[in-house]
Every structure is written in structure tokens, then in C-alpha cells.
C-alpha positions in Angstrom: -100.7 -243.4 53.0 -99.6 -247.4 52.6 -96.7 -247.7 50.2 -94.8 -244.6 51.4 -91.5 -244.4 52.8 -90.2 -241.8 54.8 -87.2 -239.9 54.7 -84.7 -240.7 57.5 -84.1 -237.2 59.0 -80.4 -236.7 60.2 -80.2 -236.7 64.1 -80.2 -232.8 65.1 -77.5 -231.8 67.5 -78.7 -232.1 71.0 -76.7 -229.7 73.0 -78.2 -231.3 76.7 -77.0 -234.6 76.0 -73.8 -235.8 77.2 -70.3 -234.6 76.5 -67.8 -236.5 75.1 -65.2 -233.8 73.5 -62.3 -232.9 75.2 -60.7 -229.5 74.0 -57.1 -229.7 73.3 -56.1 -227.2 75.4 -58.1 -228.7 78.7 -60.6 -225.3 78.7 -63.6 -225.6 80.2 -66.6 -225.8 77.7 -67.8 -221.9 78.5 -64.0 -220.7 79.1 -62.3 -218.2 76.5 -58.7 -218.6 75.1 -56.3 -216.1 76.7 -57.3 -212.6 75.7 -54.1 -210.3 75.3 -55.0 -206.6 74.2 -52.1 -204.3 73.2 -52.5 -201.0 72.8 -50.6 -198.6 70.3 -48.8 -201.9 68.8 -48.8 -199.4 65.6 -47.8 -195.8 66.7 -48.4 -194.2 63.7 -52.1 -195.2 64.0 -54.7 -192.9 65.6 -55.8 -195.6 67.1 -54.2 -199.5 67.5 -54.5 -202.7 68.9 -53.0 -205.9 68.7 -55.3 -208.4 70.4 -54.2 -212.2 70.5 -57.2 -214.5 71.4 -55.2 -217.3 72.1 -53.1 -218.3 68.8 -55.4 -216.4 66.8 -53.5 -212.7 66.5 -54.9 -209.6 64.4 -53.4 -206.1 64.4 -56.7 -203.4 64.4 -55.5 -200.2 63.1 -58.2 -197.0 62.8 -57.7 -194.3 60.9 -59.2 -190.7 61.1 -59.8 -188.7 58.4 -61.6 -185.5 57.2 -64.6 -185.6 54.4 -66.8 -188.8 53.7 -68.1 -190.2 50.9 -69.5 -188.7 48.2 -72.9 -189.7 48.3 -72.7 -188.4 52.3 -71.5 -185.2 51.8 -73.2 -181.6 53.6 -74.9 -184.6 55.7 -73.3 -183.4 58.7 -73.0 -187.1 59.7 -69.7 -189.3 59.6 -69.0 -192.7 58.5 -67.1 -196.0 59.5 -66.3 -199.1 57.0 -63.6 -201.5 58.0 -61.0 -203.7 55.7 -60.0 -207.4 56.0 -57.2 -209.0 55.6 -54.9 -212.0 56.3 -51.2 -212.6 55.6 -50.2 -215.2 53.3 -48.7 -217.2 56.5 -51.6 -216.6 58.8 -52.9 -220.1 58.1 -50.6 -223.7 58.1 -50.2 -223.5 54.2 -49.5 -220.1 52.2 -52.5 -218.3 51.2 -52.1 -216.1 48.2 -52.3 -212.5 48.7 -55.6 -211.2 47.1 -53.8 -208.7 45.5 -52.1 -211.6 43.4 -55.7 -213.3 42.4 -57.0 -210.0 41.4 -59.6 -209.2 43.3 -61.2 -209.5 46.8 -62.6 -212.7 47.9 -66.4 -213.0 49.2 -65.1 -214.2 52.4 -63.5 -211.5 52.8 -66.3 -208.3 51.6 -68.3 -210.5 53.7 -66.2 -210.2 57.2 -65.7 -206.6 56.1 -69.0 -205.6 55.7 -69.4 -207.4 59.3 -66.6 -205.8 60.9 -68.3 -201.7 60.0 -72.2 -202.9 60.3 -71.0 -204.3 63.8 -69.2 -200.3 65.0 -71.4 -198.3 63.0 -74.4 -199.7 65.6 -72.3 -198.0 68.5 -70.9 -195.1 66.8 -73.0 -191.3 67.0 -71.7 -190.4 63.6 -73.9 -187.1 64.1 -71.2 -186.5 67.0 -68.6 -187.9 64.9 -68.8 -185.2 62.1 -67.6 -185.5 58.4 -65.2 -187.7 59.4 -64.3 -191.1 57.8 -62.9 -194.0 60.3 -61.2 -196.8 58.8 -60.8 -199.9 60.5 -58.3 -202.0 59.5 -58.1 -206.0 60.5 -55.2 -207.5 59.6 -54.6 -211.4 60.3 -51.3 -212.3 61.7 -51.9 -215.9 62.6 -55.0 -217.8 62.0 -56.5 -220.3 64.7 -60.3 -219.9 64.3 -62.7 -216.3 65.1 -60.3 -214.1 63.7 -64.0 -212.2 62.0 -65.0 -212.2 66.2 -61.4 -210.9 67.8 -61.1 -208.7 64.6 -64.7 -206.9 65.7 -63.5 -207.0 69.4 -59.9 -205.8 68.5 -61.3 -202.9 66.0 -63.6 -201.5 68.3 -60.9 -201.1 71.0 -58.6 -199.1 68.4 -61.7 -197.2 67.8 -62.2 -196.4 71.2 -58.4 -195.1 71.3 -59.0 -193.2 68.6 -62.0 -191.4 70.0 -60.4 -190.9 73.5 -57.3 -189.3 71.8 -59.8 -186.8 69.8 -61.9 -186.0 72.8 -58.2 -185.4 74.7 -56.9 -183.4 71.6 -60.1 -181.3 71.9 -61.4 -182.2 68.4 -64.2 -183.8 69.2 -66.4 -182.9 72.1 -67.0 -186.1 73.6 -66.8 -189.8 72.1 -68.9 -190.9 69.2 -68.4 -194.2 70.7 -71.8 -195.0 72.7 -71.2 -198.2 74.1 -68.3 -201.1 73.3 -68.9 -203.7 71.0 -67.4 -207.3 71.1 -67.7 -210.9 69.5 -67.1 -214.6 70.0 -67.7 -217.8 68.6 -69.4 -220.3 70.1 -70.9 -223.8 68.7 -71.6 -227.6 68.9 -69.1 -230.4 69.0 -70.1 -233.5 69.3 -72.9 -232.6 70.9 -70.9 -230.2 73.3 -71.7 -226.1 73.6 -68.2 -224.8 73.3 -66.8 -221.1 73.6 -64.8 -219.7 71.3 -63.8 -222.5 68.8 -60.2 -222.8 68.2 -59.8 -223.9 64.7 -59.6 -227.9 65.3 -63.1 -227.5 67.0 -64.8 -225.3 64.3 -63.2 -227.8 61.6 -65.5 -230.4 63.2 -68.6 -228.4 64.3 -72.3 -229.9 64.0 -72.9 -225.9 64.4 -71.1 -222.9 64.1 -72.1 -219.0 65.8 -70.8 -215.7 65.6 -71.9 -213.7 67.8 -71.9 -210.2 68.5 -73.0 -208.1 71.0 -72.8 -204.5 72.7 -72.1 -203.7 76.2 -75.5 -202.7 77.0 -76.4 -206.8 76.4 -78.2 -205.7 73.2 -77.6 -208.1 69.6 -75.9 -206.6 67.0 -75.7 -209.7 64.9 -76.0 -213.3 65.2 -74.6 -215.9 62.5 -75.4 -219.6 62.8 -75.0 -222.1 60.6 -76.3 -225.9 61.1 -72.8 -227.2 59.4 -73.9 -230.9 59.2 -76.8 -231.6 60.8 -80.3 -229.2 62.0 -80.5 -228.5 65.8 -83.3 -227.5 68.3 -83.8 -224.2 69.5 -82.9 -224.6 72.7 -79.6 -225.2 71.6 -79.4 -221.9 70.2 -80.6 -220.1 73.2 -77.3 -222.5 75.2 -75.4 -221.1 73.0 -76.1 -217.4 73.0 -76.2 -218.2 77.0 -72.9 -218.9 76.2 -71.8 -216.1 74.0 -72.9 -213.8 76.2 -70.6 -214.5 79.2 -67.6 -214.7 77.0 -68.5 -211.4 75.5 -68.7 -210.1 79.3 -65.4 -211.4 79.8 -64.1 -209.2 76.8 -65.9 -206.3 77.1 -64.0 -206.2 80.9 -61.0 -206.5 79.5 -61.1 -204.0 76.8 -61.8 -201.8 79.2 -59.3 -202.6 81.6 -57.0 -201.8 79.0 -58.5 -198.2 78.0 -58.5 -197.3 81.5 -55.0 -198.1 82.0 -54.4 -195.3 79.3 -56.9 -193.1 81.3 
């Protein structure tokens, strides 16, 4: 119709056009941060890692204990949830303790609720029994996919914990099908980057979490068009992406849980 004006839509991110940002730390555009898994960082855990993904670092603790909750009880089937947490220092400025504010951020219940829908997909909790597993994520030092190395980290304690059960002779064999791991990936200036440190996810056109088990199947996929839309083929570039990163950390988790054979 004459008279009308249309809308000037923002340019989408365009993830095959030309490059222009230069990570900080010189890493190639599909290259992960170090990955650094230590085991048993908490001995009086059944099942611990540290794992440092570059200056991000988050202790995962899991914990094994007898009974479930109430509304699963005589189910014969077991459960897994998962706590979140970061240190007041984890980040440049002090974050109060959530404990101080009186209550539990969103953020928070939702990286939680991430962290146990992401290892109850893997888990045989038939197998498991009446057993509760408690995955606790605890943020040391924030620099960007601590909710990614926090799923990658827990699922390696969890697979600790298992292997020392199935050792003990308490469980049979593992509950644990397959491994699970995560990574971030997005768009910067109209750059597909791997695992965003936090300077690059500050200033992401698009953000993704990814996660994935070992098997190649999606267990969940989070992305968010932080300032402007983008084209589908940027999202299958950047699960292209994910995907070998997540390779990457699935062979070194289980370098590391063969080394404790």
C-alpha cells in the first residue's frame, strides 16, 4: 500500500561473512581453552573433580546416598538433581552469597535444573536403585561457561562415583550409559567462536549452550539472538562447532577415568 513505511529490520548476524575478531588469547575460532580435569580434588567426596576450562574453575562434588524422595519412594528407581553455586570472588567484583539475599537466584535454579536434566538423560536410575546422587557445582573463578564445564565437570565426578560403586561391589555395573559434556559456542562480530571466554560472550550478537552425549545425540540446546536475529545456517555452524569441542572433552574426560582404571 502507498503511504506505508517499513520497518528497518536490524542486520541478522551472518556467520559466513568475514572475520574481523581477534580472540585475546590468539585461539583459533573452533579451538577450546585448556581443559584440566582433576580427579579426587575433594577426598571426602564419592566422587570429585576440579576441571579448569581455561580461567573458568569449578569444583564437581557427587554425593551418594540411600532413599529418594518422597514422592519416588517403593519406585525401585533412583534419582539425580544437582546444586549451583559461585563464590563471592568468582567474578572481578564481590558477589553476595545467596544465602545473605535470602534466597536462591533464577539464574541459579535455572543452571541447576540444567546441570540434573542434562545427567538424568544418561543415567539408568532403574540400575541405580533408591539412591539419591547429588551433584554439586561450585564456582571458583568465573571467566564465561561455567553452566557448560559445570555439566562436563559433574558428569565426570559422577562417573567416579559409579566406577567406585561398581568396584566396591554395590552396584552391579554403572548407571552411567554414556558421558555427557557442554560448551559454549556463539557469534562475535560476525565470527563462530568456541567456547566464549567472558570478554567474547560480553559482546556476543548470539550466544549457545550446548550440550551433548557421547553417542552424538542433543540433550539440550540454548540459544539466544542477544542483539540482533540470525539465519539458520548460522545455527547449524555453530552446532558444527559445538560438536567438535564437545568431542574434544568427552576424550579427555575419559583419558582421565581411564587413568584411574
Amino acid at each position: 500500500m502507498k503511504g506505508m513505511i517499513n520497518a528497518a529490520r536490524p542486520a541478522s548476524a551472518v556467520p559466513d561473512s568475514p572475520a574481523s575478531f581477534l580472540r585475546s588469547d590468539n585461539r583459533a575460532p573452533a579451538e577450546l581453552r585448556p581443559l584440566r580435569l582433576t580427579p579426587h580434588y575433594v577426598r571426602t567426596a564419592e566422587g570429585s573433580v576440579l576441571i579448569e576450562l581455561g580461567n573458568t574453575r569449578v569444583i564437581c562434588n557427587a554425593t551418594v546416598e540411600l532413599g529418594v524422595p518422597g514422592w519416588m519412594r517403593n519406585s525401585g528407581r533412583g534419582w539425580v538433581t544437582a546444586e549451583y553455586g559461585m563464590l563471592p570472588r568468582a567474578t572481578l567484583t564481590r558477589t553476595a552469597r545467596e544465602s545473605e539475599r535470602g534466597k536462591v537466584g533464577g539464574r541459579t535454579h535455572e543452571i541447576q535444573r540444567l546441570i540434573g536434566r542434562s545427567l538424568r538423560a544418561v543415567v539408568d536410575r532403574v540400575a541405580l536403585g533408591e539412591r539419591t546422587v547429588i551433584l554439586d557445582c561450585d564456582v571458583l573463578q568465573a571467566d564465561g561457561g561455567t553452566r557448560t564445564a559445570a555439566i562436563t565437570g559433574a558428569c565426570a565426578a559422577l562417573a567416579l562415583a559409579m566406577q567406585a560403586m561398581v568396584k566396591a561391589g554395590t552396584l552391579a555395573r554403572s548407571p552411567l550409559r554414556q558421558m555427557v559434556a557442554a560448551v559454549s559456542v556463539g557469534i562475535v562480530e560476525n565470527a563462530v567462536l568456541l567456547d566464549l571466554a567472558y570478554e567474547e560472550d560480553s559482546q556476543a550478537d548470539v550466544d549457545m549452550n550446548v550440550v551433548m552425549a557421547a553417542d552424538g545425540e542433543l540433550i539440550e540446546v540454548q540459544a539466544t539472538g542477544e542483539r540482533t536475529t540470525f539465519p539458520r545456517t548460522g545455527l547449524d555452524s555453530m552446532l558444527d562447532m559445538a560438536a567438535g569441542g564437545i568431542q574434544q572433552m568427552f576424550a579427555a574426560t575419559q583419558a582421565m577415568l581411564d587413568a584411574e582404571g
